[in-house]
MARVO-967128 format. One record per atom (N, C-alpha, C): residue number from 1; y, z, x; residue in one letter. Coordinates in pm, whole numbers, always signed. Layout:
! residues N
{atom NUM {Y Z X} 'a'}
...
! end
This chain:
! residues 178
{atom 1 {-117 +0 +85} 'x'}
{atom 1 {+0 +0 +0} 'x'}
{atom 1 {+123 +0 +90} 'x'}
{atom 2 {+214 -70 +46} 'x'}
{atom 2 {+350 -86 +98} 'x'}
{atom 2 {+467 -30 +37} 'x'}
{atom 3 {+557 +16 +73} 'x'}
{atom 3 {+698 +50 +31} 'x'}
{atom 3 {+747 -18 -104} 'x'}
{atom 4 {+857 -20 -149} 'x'}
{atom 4 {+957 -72 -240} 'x'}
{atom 4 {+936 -38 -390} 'x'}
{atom 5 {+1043 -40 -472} 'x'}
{atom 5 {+998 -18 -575} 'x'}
{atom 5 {+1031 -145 -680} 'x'}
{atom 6 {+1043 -133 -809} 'x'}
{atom 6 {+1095 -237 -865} 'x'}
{atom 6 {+1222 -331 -844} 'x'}
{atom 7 {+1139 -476 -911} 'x'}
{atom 7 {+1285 -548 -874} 'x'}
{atom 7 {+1417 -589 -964} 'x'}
{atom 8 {+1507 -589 -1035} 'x'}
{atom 8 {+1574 -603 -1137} 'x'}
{atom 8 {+1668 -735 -1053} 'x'}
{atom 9 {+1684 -847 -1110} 'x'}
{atom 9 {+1772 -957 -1076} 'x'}
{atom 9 {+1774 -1026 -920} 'x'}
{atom 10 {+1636 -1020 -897} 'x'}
{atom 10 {+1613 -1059 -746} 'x'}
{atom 10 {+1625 -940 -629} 'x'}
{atom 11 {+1682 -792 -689} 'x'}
{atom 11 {+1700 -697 -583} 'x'}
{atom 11 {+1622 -657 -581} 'x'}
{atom 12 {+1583 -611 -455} 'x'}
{atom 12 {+1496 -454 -438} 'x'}
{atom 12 {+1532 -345 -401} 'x'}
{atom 13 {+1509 -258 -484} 'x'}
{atom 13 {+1620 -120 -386} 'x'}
{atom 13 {+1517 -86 -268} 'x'}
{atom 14 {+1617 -51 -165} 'x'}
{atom 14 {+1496 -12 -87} 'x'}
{atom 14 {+1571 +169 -37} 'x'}
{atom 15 {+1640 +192 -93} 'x'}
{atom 15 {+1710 +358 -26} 'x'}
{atom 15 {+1857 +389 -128} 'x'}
{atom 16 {+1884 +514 -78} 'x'}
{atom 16 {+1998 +552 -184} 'x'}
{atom 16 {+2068 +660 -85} 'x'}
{atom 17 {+2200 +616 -43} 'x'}
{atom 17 {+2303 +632 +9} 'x'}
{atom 17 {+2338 +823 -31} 'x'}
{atom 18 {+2284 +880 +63} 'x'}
{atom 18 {+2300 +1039 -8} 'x'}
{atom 18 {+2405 +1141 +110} 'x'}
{atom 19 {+2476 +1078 +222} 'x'}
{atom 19 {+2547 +1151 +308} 'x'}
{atom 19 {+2616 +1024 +388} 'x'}
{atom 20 {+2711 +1076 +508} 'x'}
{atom 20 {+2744 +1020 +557} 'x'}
{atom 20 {+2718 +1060 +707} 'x'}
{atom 21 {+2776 +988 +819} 'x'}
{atom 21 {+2683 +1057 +948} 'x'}
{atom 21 {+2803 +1001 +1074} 'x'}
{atom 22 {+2884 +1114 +1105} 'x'}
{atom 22 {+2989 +1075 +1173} 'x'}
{atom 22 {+3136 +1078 +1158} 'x'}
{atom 23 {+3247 +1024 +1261} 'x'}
{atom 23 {+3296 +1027 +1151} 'x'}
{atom 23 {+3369 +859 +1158} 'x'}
{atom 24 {+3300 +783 +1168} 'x'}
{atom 24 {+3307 +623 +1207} 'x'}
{atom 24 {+3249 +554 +1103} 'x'}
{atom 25 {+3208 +644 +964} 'x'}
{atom 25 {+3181 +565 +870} 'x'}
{atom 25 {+3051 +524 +834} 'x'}
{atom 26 {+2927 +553 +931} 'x'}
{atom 26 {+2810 +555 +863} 'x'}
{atom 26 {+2769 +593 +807} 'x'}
{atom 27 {+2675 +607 +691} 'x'}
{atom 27 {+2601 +604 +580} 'x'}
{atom 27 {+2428 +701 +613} 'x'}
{atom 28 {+2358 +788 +563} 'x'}
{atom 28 {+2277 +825 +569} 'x'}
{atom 28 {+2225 +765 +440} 'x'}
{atom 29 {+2089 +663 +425} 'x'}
{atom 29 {+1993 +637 +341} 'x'}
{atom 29 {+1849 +724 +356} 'x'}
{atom 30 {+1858 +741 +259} 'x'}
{atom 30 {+1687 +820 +179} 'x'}
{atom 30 {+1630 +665 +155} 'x'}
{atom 31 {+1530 +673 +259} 'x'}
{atom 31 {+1487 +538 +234} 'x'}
{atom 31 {+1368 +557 +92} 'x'}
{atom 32 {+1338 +432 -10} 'x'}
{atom 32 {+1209 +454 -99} 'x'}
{atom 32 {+1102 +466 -66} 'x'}
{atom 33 {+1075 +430 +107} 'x'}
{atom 33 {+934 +357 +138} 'x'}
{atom 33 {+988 +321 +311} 'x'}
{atom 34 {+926 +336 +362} 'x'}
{atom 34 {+912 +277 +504} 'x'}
{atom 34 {+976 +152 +525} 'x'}
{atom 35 {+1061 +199 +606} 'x'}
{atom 35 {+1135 +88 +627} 'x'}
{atom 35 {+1176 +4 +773} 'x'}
{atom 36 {+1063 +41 +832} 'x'}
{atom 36 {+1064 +53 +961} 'x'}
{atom 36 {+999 -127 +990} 'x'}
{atom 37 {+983 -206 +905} 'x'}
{atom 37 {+964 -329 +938} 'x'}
{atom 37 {+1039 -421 +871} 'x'}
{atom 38 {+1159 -426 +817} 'x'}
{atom 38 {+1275 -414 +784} 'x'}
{atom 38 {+1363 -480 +877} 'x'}
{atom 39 {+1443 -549 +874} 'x'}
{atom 39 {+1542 -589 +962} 'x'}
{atom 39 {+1660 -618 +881} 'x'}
{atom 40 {+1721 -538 +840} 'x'}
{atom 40 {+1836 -495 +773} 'x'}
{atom 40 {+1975 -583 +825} 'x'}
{atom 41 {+1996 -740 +787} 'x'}
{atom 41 {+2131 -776 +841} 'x'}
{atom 41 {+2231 -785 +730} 'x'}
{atom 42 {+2172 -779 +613} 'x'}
{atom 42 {+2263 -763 +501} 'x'}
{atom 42 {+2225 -655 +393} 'x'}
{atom 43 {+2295 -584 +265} 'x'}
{atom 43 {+2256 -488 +230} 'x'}
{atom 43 {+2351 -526 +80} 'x'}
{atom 44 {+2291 -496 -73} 'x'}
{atom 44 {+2397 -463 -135} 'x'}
{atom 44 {+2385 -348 -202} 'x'}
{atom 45 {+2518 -287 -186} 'x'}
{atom 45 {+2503 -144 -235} 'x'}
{atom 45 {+2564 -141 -375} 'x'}
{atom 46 {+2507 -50 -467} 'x'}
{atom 46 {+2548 -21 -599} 'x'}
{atom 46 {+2554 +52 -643} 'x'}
{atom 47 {+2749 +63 -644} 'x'}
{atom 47 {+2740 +235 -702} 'x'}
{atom 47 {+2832 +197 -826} 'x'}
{atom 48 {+2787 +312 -942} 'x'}
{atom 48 {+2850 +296 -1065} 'x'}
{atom 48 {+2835 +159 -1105} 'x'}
{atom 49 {+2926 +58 -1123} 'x'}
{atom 49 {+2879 -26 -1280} 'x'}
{atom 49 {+2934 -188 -1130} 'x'}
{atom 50 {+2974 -182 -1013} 'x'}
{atom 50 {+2973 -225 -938} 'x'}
{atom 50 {+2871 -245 -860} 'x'}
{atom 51 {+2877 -372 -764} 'x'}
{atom 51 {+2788 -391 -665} 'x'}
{atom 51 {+2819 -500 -555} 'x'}
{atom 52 {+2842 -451 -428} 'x'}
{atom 52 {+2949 -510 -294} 'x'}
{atom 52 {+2788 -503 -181} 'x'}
{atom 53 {+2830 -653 -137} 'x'}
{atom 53 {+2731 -679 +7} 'x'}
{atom 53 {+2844 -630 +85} 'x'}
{atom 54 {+2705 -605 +218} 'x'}
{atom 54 {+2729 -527 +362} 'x'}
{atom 54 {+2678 -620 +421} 'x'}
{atom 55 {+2771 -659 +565} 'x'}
{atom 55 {+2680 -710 +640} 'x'}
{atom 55 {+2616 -577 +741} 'x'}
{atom 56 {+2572 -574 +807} 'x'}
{atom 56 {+2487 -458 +816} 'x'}
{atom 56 {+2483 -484 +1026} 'x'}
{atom 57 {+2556 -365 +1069} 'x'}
{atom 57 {+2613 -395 +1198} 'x'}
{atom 57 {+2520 -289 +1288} 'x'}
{atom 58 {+2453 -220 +1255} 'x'}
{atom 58 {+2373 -127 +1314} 'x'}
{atom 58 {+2257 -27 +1187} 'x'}
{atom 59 {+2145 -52 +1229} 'x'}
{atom 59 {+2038 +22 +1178} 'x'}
{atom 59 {+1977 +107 +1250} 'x'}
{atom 60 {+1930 +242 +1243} 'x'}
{atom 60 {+1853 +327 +1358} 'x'}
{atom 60 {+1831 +389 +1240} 'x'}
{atom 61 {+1701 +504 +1260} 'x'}
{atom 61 {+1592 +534 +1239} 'x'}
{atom 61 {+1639 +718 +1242} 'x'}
{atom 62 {+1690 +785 +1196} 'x'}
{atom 62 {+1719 +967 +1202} 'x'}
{atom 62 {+1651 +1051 +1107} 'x'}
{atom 63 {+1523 +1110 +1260} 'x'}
{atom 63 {+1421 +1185 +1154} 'x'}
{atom 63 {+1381 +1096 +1022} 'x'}
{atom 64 {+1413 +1136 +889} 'x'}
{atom 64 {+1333 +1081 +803} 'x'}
{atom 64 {+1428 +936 +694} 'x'}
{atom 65 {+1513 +958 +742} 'x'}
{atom 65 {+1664 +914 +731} 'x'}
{atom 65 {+1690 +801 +787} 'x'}
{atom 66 {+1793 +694 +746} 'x'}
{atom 66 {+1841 +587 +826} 'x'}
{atom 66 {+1956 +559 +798} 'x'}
{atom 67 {+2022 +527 +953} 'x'}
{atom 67 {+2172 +530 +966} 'x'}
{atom 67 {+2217 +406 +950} 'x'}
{atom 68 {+2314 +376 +833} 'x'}
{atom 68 {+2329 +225 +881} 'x'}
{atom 68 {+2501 +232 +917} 'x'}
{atom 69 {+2515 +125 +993} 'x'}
{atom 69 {+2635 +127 +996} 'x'}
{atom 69 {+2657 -10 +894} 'x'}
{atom 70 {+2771 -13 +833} 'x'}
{atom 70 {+2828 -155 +726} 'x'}
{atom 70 {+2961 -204 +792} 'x'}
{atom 71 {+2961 -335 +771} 'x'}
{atom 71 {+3073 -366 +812} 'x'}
{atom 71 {+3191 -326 +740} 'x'}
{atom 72 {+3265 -331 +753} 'x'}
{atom 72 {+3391 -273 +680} 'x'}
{atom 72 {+3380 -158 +636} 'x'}
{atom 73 {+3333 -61 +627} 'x'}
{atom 73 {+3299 +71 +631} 'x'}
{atom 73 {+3337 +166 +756} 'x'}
{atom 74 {+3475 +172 +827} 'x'}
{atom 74 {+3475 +229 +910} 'x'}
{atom 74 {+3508 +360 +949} 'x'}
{atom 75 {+3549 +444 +846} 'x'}
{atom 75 {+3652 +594 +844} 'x'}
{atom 75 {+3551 +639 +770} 'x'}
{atom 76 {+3504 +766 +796} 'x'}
{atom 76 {+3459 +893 +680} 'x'}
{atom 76 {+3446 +865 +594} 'x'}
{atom 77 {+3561 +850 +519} 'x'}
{atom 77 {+3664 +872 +363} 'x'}
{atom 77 {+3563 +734 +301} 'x'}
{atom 78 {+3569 +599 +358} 'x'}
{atom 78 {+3505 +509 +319} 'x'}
{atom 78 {+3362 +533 +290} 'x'}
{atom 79 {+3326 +603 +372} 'x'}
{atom 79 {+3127 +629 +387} 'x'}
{atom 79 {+3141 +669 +280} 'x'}
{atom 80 {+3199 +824 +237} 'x'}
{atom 80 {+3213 +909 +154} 'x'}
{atom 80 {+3183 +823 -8} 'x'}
{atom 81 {+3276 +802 -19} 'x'}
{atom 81 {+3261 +699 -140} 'x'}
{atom 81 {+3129 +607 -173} 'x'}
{atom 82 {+3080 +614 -104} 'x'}
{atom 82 {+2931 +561 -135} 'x'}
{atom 82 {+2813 +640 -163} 'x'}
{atom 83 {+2820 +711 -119} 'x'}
{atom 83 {+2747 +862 -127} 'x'}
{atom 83 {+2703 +862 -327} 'x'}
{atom 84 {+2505 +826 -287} 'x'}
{atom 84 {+2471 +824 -414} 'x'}
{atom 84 {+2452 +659 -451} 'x'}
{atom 85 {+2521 +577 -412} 'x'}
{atom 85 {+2481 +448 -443} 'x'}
{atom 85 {+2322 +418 -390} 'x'}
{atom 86 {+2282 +291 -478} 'x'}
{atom 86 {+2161 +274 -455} 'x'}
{atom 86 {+2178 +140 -341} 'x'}
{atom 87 {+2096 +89 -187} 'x'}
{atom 87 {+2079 +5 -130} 'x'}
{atom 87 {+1948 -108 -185} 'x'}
{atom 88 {+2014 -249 -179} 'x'}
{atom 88 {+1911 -318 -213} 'x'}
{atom 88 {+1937 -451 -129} 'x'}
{atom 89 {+1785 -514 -92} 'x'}
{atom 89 {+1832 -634 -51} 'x'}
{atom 89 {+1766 -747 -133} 'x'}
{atom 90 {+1793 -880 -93} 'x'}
{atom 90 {+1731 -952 -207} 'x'}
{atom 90 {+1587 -983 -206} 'x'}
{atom 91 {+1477 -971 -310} 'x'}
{atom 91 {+1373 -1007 -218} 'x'}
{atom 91 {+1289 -1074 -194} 'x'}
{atom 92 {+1376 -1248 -179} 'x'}
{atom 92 {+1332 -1291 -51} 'x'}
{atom 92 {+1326 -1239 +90} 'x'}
{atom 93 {+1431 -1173 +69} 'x'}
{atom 93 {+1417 -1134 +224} 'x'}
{atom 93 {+1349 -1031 +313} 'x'}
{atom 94 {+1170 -948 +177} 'x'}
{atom 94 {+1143 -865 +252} 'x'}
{atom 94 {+1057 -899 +323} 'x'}
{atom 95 {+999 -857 +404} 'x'}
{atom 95 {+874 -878 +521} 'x'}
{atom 95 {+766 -937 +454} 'x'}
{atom 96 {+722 -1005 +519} 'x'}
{atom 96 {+535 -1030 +480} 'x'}
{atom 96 {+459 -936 +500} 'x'}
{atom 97 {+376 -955 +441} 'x'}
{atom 97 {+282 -807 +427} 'x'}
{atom 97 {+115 -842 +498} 'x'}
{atom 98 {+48 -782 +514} 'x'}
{atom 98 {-39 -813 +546} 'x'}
{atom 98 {-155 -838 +438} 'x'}
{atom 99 {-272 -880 +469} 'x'}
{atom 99 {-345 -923 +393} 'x'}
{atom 99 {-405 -765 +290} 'x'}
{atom 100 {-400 -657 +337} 'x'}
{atom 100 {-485 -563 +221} 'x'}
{atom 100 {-337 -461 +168} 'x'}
{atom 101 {-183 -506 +213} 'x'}
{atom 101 {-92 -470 +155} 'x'}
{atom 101 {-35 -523 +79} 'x'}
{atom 102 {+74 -416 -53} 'x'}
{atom 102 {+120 -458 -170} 'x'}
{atom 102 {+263 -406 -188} 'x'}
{atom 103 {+350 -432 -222} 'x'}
{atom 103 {+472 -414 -261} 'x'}
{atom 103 {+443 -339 -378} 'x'}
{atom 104 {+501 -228 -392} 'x'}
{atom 104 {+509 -96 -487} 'x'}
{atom 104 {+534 -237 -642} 'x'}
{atom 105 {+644 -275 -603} 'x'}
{atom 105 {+641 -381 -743} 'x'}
{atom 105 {+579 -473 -775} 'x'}
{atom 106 {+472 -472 -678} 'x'}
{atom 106 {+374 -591 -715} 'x'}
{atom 106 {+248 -508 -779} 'x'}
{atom 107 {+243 -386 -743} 'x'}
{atom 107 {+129 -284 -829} 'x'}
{atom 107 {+192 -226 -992} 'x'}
{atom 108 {+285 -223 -1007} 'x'}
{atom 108 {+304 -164 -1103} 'x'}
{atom 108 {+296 -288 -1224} 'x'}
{atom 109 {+234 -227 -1311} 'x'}
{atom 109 {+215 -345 -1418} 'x'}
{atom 109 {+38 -388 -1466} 'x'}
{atom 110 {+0 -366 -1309} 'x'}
{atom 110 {-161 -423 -1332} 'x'}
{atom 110 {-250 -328 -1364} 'x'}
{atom 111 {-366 -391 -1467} 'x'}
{atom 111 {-457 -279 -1536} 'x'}
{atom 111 {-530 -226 -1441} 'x'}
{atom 112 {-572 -117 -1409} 'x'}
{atom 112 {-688 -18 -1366} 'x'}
{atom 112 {-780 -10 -1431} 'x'}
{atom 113 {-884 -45 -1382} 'x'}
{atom 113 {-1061 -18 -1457} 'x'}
{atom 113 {-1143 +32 -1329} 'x'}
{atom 114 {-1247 +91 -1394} 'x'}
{atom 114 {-1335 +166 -1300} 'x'}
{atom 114 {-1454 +79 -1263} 'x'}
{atom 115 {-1518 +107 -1158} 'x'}
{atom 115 {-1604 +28 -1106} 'x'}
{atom 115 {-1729 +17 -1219} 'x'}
{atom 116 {-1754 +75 -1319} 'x'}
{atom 116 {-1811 +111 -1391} 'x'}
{atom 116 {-1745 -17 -1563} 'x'}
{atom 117 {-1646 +5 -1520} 'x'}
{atom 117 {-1589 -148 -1631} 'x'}
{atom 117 {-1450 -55 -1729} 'x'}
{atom 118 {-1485 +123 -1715} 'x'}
{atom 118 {-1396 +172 -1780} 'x'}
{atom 118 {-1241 +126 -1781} 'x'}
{atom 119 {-1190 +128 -1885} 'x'}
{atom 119 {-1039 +77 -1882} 'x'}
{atom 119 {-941 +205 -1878} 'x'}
{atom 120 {-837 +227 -1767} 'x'}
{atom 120 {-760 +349 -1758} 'x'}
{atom 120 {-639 +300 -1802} 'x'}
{atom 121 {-594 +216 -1788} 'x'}
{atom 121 {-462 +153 -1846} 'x'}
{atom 121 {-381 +118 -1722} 'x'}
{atom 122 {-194 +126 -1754} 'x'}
{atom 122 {-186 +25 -1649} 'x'}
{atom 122 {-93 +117 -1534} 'x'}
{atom 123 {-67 +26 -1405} 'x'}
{atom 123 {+12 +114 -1308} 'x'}
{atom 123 {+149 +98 -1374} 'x'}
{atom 124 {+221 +215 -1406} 'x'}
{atom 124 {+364 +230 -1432} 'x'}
{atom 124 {+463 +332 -1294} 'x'}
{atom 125 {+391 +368 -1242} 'x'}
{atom 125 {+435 +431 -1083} 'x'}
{atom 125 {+345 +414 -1013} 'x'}
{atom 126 {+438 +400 -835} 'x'}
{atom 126 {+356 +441 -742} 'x'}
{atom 126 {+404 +507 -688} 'x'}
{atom 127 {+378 +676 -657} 'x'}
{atom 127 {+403 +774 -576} 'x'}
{atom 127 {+375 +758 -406} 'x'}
{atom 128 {+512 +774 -329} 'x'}
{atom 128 {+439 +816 -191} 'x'}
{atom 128 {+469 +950 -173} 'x'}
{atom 129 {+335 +983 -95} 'x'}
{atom 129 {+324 +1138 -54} 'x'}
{atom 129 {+369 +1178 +64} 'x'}
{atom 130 {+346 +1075 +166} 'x'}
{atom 130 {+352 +1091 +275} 'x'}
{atom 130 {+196 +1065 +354} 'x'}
{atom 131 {+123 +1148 +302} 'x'}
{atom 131 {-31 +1081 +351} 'x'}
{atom 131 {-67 +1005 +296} 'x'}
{atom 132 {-77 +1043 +139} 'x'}
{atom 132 {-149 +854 +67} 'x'}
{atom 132 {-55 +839 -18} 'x'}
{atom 133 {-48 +708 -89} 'x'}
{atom 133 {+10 +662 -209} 'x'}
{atom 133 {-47 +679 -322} 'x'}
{atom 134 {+16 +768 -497} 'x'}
{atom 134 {-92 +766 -565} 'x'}
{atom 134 {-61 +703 -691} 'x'}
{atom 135 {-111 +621 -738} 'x'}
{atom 135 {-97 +542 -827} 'x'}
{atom 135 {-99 +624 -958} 'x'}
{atom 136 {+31 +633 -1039} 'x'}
{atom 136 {+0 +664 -1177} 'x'}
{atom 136 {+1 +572 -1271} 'x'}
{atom 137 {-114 +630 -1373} 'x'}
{atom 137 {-174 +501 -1415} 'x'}
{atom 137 {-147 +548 -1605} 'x'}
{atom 138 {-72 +502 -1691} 'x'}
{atom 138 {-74 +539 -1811} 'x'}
{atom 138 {-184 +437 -1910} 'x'}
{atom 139 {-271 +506 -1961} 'x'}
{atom 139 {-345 +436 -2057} 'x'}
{atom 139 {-413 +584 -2181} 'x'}
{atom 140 {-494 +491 -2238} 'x'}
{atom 140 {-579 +587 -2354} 'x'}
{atom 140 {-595 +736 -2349} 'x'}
{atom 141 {-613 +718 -2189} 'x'}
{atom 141 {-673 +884 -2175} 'x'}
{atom 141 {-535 +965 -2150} 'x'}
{atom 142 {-417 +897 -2112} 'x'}
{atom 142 {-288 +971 -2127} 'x'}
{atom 142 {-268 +944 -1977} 'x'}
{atom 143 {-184 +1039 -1908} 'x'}
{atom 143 {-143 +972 -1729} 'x'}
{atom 143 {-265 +985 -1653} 'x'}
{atom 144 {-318 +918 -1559} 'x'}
{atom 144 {-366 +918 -1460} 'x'}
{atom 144 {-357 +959 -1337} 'x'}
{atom 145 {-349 +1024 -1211} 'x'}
{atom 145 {-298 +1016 -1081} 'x'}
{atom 145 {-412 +956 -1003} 'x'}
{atom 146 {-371 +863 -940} 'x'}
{atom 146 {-545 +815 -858} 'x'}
{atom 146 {-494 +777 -682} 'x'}
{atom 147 {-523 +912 -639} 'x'}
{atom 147 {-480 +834 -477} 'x'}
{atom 147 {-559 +690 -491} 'x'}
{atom 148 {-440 +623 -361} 'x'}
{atom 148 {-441 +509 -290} 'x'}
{atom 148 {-525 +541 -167} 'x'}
{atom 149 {-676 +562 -208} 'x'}
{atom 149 {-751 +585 -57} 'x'}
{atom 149 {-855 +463 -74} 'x'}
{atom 150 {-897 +431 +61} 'x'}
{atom 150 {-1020 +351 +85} 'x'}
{atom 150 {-1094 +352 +12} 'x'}
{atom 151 {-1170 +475 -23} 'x'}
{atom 151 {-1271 +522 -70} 'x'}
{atom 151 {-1282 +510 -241} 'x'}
{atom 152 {-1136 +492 -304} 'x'}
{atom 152 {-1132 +520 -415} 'x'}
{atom 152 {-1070 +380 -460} 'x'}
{atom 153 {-1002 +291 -430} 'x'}
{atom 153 {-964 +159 -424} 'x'}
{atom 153 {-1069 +57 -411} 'x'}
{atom 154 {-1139 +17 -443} 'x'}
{atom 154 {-1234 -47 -458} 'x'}
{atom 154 {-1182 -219 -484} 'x'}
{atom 155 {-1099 -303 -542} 'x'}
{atom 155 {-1060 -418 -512} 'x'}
{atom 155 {-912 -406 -617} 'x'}
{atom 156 {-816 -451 -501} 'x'}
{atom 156 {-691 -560 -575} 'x'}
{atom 156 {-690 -696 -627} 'x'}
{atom 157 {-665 -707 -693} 'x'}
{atom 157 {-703 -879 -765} 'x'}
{atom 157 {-541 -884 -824} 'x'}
{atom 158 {-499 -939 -722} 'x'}
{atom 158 {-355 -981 -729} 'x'}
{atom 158 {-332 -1114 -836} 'x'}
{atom 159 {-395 -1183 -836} 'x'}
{atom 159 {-437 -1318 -921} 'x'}
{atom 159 {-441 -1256 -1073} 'x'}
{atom 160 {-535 -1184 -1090} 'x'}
{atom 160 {-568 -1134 -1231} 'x'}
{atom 160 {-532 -1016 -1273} 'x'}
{atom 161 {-409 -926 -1152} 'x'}
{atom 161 {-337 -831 -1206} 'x'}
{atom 161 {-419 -739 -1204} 'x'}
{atom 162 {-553 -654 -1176} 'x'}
{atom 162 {-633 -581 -1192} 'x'}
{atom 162 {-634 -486 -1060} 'x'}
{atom 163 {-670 -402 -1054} 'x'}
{atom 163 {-743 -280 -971} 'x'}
{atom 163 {-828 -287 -1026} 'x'}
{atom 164 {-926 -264 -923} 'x'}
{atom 164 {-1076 -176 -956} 'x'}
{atom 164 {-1068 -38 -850} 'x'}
{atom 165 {-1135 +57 -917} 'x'}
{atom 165 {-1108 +205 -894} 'x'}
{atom 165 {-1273 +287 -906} 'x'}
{atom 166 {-1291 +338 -762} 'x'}
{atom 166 {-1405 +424 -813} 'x'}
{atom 166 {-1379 +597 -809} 'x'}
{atom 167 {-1372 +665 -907} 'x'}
{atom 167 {-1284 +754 -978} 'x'}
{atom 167 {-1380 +874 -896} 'x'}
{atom 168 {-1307 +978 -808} 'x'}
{atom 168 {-1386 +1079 -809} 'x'}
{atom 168 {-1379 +1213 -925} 'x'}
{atom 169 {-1449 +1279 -901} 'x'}
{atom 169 {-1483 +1343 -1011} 'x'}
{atom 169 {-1358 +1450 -1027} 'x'}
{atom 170 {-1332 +1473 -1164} 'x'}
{atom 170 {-1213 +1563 -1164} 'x'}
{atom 170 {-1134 +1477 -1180} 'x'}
{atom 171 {-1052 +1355 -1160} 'x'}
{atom 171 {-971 +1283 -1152} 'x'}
{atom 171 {-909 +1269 -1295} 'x'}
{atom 172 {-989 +1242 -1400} 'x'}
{atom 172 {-945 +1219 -1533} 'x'}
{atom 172 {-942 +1339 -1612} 'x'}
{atom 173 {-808 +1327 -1712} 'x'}
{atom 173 {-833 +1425 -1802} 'x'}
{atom 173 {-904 +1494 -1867} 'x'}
{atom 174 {-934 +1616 -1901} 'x'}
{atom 174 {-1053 +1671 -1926} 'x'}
{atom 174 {-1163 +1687 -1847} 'x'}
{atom 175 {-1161 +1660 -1712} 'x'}
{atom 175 {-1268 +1665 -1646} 'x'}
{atom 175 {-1252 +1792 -1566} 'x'}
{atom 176 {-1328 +1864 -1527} 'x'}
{atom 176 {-1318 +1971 -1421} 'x'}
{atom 176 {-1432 +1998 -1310} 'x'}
{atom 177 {-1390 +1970 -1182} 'x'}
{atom 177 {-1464 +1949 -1052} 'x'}
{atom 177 {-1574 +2113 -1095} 'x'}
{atom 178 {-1684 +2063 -1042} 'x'}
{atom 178 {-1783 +2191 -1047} 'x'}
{atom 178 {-1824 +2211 -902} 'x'}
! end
C-alpha cells in the first residue's frame, strides 16, 4: 500500500500546512502518507474557499514533518497565513508505483470478499498506522478494520475493483478470538 488519499478535480492532497518553521517563511506539512518519493516542484495550497500554486523552492524531510519552502512565501507573517491549508498536487504528477503498490485512492471504493467468497463490503478508508495500513471496510456486517498484511491480503484485482482477504479470526463483528 501506498500513500495519498482521495482525489477531487485532478488533486491529490498529499499534507496539511499546520506550523511554520523559521523565520524566512517556511511552512511545516503533516504529510498524509510518505512522501519521501515525491519530488515536490510545484504545490497547490488550499485554504478557505481559495486555492494558489507554489512553485516549490526547497523540500527537506524534519523528523516526521516536511519543510517546504514556496516561492513567494518569504516573511513569517506570510507562512503564518497558511497554517491549516490543505497541500495538493495534480495527479498526474505522482510517482509510479510499483507493481504490488496502490494509491490510498485507488483502494477506496473496491469490494472486499474473503477467500472463502464472503462479501464484506467496500473500502471507504485507508488508515496508516505507521507499521501497517488498515483498510476499513463498510458493508452488511457494519465497519470492518482489516490490516494491510501479507498474510491477510490475499489478491488486488485492480481491473475488477476487488480485494480478496483471508480474515483472521476475531476480525469481524461478533467474533471473539479464543
Amino acid at each position: 500500500m501506498t500513500r495519498v488519499t482521495l482525489s477531487k478535480d485532478g488533486l491529490v492532497p498529499i499534507g496539511k500546512i499546520i506550523g511554520v518553521h523559521g523565520l524566512k517563511g517556511e511552512v511545516k506539512v503533516f504529510p498524509y502518507g510518505d512522501l519521501d518519493d515525491f519530488e515536490l516542484k510545484a504545490v497547490l495550497v488550499s485554504a478557505k474557499e481559495t486555492v494558489k500554486s507554489f512553485m516549490v523552492t526547497r523540500s527537506r524531510k524534519h523528523r516526521e514533518l516536511y519543510i517546504l519552502d514556496l516561492e513567494g512565501v518569504s516573511e513569517r507573517t506570510d507562512a503564518e497565513a497558511l497554517i491549516g491549508a490543505e497541500v495538493s498536487v495534480p495527479e498526474d504528477e505522482l510517482p509510479e508505483l510499483d507493481e504490488d503498490e496502490y494509491y490510498y485512492m485507488d483502494l477506496v471504493g473496491m469490494e472486499v470478499v474473503t477467500d472463502e467468497g464472503k462479501r464484506l463490503g467496500s473500502i471507504s478508508n485507508v488508515i496508516s498506522t505507521g507499521s501497517n495500513d488498515v483498510l476499513e471496510v463498510d458493508g452488511p456486517l457494519g465497519p470492518v478494520l482489516i490490516p494491510a498484511l501479507d498474510n491477510v491480503i490475499i489478491e488486488v484485482d485492480a481491473a475488477a475493483k476487488k480485494v480478496t482477504v483471508r480474515l483472521m479470526e476475531g476480525l469481524l463483528p461478533g467474533e471473539t478470538e479464543q
